[in-house]
N, C-alpha and C positions, 0 to 999 in steps of 0.2 A: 539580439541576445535575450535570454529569459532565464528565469530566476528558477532554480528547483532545489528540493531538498533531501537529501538523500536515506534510504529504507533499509541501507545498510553500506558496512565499509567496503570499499570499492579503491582501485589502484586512479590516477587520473592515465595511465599509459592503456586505460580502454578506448577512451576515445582519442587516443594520440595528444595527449594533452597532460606532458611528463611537468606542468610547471604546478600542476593540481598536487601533486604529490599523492599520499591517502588521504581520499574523503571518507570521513568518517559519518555515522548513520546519524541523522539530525543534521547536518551539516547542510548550511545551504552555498549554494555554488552559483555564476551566472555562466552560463554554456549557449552554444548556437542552438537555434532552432532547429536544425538538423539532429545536433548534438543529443539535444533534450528529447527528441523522438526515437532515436536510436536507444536511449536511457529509460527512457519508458518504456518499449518495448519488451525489454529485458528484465523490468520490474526493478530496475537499481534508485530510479527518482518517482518520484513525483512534482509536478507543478507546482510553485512555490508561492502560496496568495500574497502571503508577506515578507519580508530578507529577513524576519529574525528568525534563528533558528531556535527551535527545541530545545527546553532547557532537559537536563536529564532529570528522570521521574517527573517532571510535569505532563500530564496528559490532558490537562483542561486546555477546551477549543482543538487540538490534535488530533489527527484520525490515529486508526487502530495501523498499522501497518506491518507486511510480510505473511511470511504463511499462516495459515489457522491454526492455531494450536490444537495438538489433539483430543483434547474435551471438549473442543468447539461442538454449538449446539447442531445437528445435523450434519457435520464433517464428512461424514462417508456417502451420503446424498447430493451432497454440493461439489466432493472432489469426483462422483462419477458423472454428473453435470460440467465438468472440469472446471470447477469453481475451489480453488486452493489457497488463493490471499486474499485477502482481506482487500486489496486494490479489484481482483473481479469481482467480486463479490459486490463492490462500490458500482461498479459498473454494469453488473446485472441490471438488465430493464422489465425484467416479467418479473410476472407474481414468485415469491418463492412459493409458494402451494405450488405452481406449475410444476416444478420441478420432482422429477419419483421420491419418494418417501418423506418429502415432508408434507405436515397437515399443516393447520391453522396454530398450536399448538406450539410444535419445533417452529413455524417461522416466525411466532412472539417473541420467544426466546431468542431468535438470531437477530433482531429486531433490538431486542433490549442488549442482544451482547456485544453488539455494533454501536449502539448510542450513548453505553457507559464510559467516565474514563476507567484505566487499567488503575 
C-alpha cells in the first residue's frame, strides 16, 4: 500500500474502491500500488511524502498542483511542448530554454512561479 494525495475530487468507484466514497483534493488516501499508478497516470494523485494532508489555503512546503493557469509564465510554449500541469512541468528534465519560445527570461519567471507559495 502507499500513501498519495489527491489533485483534485475524484469518485473512489474509479478504482473500484466504493468504500473511498469522494476523495476530496488534498485528501490523502492509502491505495495499492497498482492503484496509485493507475492514479498518477491520470494526474488524479500524487505521491504522498507525508499522511498529513493539506490544510486548505496553506501552500507552504506544498506543490503547486493541476493545470497552469492561464497567465502562467510561457503557458502556450509549454502546452505546445505538451507541458499543461504543473505535475509535468515537475517532471520535465531539460532546460526550459530547450523548449520553442521560451528564453532565459520566461523560464526565470516559470522558475519563480513554481517556487512561490499560491
Amino acid at each position: 500500500m502507499v500513501k498519495v494525495r489527491a489533485l483534485m475530487d475524484f469518485g473512489g468507484t474509479v478504482i473500484n474502491r466504493d468504500d473511498l466514497g469522494v476523495v476530496r483534493k488534498g485528501d490523502v488516501i492509502e491505495v495499492s500500488e497498482n492503484d496509485a499508478a493507475y492514479l498518477e497516470r491520470d494526474e488524479l494523485v500524487e505521491r504522498a511524502a507525508d499522511a498529513a494532508p493539506a490544510q486548505a489555503g496553506d501552500r507552504s512546503g506544498a506543490e503547486l498542483s493541476g493545470k497552469l493557469p492561464e497567465d502562467f509564465p510561457g503557458r502556450a510554449a509549454l502546452a505546445a511542448a505538451d507541458i499543461t500541469t504543473y505535475a509535468q512541468l515537475r517532471k520535465h528534465t531539460g532546460e526550459l530554454t530547450d523548449i520553442a519560445g521560451i528564453g532565459p527570461a520566461t523560464a526565470e519567471k516559470i522558475k519563480d512561479a513554481i517556487s512561490e507559495p499560491a
